[in-house]
KEZA-392106 format. One record per residue: residue number from 1; x, z, y of N, C-alpha, C in turn. Coordinates in steps of 0.02 Angstrom, whole numbers, plus 50000, padded with zeros to 5 digits. Each point is the difference from the previous one (the first is absolute). Example, Ala and Ser with C-alpha at 12.3 -4.5 7.8 and 13.67 -1.06 7.14 Angstrom:
BEGIN
{1, {50660, 50390, 49716}, {49955, 50000, 50059}, {50045, 50000, 50060}} {2, {49982, 49964, 50053}, {50042, 50003, 50059}, {49961, 50037, 50055}} 
//
This chain:
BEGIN
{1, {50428, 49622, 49576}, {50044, 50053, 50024}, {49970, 50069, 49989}} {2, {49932, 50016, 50016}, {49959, 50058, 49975}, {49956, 49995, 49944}} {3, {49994, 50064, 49959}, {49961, 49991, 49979}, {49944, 50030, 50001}} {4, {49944, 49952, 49974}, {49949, 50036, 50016}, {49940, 50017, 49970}} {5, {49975, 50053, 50003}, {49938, 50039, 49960}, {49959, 50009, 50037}} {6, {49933, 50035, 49967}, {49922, 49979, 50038}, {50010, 50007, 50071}} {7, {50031, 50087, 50018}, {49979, 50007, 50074}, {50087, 50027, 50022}} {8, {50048, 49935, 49993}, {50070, 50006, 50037}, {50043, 49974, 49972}} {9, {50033, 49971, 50051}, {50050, 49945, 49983}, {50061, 50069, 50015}} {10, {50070, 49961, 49963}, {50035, 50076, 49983}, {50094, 49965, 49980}} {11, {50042, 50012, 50027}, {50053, 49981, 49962}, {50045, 50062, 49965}} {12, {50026, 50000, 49935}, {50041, 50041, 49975}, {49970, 50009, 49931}} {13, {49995, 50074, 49988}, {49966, 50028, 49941}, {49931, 50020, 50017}} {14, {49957, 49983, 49972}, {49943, 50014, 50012}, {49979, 50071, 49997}} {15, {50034, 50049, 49978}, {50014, 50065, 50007}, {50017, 50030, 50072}} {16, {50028, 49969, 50034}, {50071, 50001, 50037}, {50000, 49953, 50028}} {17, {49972, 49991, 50063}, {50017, 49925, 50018}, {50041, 50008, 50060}} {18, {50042, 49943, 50039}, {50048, 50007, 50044}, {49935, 49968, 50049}} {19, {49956, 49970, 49982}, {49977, 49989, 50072}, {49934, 49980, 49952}} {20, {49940, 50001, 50041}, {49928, 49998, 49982}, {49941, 50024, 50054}} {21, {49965, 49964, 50006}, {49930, 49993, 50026}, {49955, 50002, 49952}} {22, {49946, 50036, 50035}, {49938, 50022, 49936}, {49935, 49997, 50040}} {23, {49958, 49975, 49984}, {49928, 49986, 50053}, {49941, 50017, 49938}} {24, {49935, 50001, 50046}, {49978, 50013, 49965}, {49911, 49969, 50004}} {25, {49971, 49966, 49933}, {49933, 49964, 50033}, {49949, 50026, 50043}} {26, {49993, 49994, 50056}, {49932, 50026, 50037}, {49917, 49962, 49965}} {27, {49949, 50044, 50024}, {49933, 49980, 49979}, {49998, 49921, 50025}} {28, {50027, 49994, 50060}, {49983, 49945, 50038}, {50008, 49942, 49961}} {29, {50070, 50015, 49957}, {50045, 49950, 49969}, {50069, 50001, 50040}} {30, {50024, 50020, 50056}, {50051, 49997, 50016}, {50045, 50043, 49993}} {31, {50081, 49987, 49999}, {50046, 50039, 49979}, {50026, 50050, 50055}} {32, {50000, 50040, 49979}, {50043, 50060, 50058}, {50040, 50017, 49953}} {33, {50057, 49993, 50041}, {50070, 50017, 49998}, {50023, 50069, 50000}} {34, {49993, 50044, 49976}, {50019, 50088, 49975}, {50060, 50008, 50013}} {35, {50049, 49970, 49988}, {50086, 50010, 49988}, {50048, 49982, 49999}} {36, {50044, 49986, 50038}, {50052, 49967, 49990}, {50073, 50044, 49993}} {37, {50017, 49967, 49948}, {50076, 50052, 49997}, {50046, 49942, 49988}} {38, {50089, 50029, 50041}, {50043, 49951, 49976}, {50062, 50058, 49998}} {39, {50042, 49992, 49951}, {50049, 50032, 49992}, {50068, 50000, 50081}} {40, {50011, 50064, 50007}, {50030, 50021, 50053}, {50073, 49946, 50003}} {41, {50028, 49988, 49909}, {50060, 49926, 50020}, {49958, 49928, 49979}} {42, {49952, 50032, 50030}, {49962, 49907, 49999}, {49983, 49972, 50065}} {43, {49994, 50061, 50037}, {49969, 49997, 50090}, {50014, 49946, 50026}} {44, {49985, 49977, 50040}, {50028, 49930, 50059}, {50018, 49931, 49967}} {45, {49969, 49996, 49953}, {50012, 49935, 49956}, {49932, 49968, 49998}} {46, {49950, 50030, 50035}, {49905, 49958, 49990}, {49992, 50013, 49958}} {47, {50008, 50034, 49955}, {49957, 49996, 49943}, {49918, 50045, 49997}} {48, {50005, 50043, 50057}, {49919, 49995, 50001}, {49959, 49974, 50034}} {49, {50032, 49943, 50031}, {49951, 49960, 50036}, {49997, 49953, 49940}} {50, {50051, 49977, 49950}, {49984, 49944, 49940}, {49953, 50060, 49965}} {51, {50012, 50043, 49986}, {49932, 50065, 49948}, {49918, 49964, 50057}} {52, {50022, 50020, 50046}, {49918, 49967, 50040}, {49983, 49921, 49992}} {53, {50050, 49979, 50016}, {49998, 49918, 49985}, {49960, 49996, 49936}} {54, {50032, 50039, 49953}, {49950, 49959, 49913}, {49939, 50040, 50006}} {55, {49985, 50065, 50036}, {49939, 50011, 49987}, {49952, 49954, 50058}} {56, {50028, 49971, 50037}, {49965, 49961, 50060}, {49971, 49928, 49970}} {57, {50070, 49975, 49945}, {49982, 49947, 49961}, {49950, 50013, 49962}} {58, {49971, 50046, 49970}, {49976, 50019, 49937}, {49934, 50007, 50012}} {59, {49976, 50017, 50075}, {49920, 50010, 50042}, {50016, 49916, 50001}} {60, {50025, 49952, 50043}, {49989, 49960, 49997}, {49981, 49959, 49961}} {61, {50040, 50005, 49932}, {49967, 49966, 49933}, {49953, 50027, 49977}} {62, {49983, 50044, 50010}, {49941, 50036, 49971}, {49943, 50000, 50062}} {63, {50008, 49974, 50045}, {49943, 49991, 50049}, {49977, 50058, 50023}} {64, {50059, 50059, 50019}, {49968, 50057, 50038}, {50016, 50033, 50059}} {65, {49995, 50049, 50027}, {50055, 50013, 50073}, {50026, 50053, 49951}} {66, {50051, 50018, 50072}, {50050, 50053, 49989}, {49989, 50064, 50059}} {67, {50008, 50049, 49981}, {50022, 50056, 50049}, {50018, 50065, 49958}} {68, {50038, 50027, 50066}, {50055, 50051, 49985}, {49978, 50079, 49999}} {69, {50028, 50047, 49985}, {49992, 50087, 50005}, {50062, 50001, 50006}} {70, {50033, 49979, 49981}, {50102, 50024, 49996}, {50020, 49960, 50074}} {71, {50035, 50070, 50013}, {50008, 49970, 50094}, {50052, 49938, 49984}} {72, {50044, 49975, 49951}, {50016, 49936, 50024}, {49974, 49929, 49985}} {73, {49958, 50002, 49971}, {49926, 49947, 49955}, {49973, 50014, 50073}} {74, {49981, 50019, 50015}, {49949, 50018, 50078}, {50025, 49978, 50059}} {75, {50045, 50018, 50006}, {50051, 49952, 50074}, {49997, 49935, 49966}} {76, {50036, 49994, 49950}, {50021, 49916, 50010}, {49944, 49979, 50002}} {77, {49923, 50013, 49952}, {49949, 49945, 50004}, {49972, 49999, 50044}} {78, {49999, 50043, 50069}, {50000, 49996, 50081}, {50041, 49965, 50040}} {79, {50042, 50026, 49976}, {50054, 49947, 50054}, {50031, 49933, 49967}} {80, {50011, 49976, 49942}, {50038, 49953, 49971}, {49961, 49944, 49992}} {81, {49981, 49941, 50033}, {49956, 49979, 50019}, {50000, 49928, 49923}} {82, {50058, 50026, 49956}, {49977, 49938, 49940}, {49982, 50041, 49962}} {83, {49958, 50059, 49994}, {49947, 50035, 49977}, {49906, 49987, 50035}} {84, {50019, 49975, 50037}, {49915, 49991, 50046}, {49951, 49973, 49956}} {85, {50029, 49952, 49967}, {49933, 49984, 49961}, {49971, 50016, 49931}} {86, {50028, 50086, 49991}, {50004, 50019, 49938}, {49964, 50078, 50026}} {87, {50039, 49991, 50046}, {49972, 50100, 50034}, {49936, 49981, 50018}} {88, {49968, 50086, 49977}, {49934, 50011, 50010}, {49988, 49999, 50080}} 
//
């Protein structure tokens, strides 16, 4: 459904995308989450909790944690508790 490049999974034109998350590698090895954008007629459909979902999958296959700078990467991996074993 997204696609995805080194540091963000992204749907649309890769120019231009209607919705995209972009993180970025820490020293540690873990991913922090920088950004999330979703187009204003895309709102209320999840799609940036599925943008977090693949980058949540993506520490997991890759054996690393996750954490956020973009205030909504930051709430959910606090409060959304099928993030716990991925958040730093």
């Amino acid at each position: 459904m997204f696609t995805q490049e080194k540091n963000r999974f992204y749907q649309g034109p890769s120019d231009n995308p209607t919705a995209e998350i972009t993180f970025v590698h820490l020293p540690d090895g873990a991913l922090s989450v920088d950004h999330t954008y979703v187009d204003g007629s895309l709102r209320g459909q999840g799609l940036a909790e599925r943008l977090l979902d693949a980058v949540a999958d993506l520490a997991r296959k890759e054996g690393r944690k996750l954490t956020g700078t973009c205030s909504y990467a930051a709430r959910q991996l606090r409060d959304n508790p099928k993030y716990a074993d991925v958040k730093v």
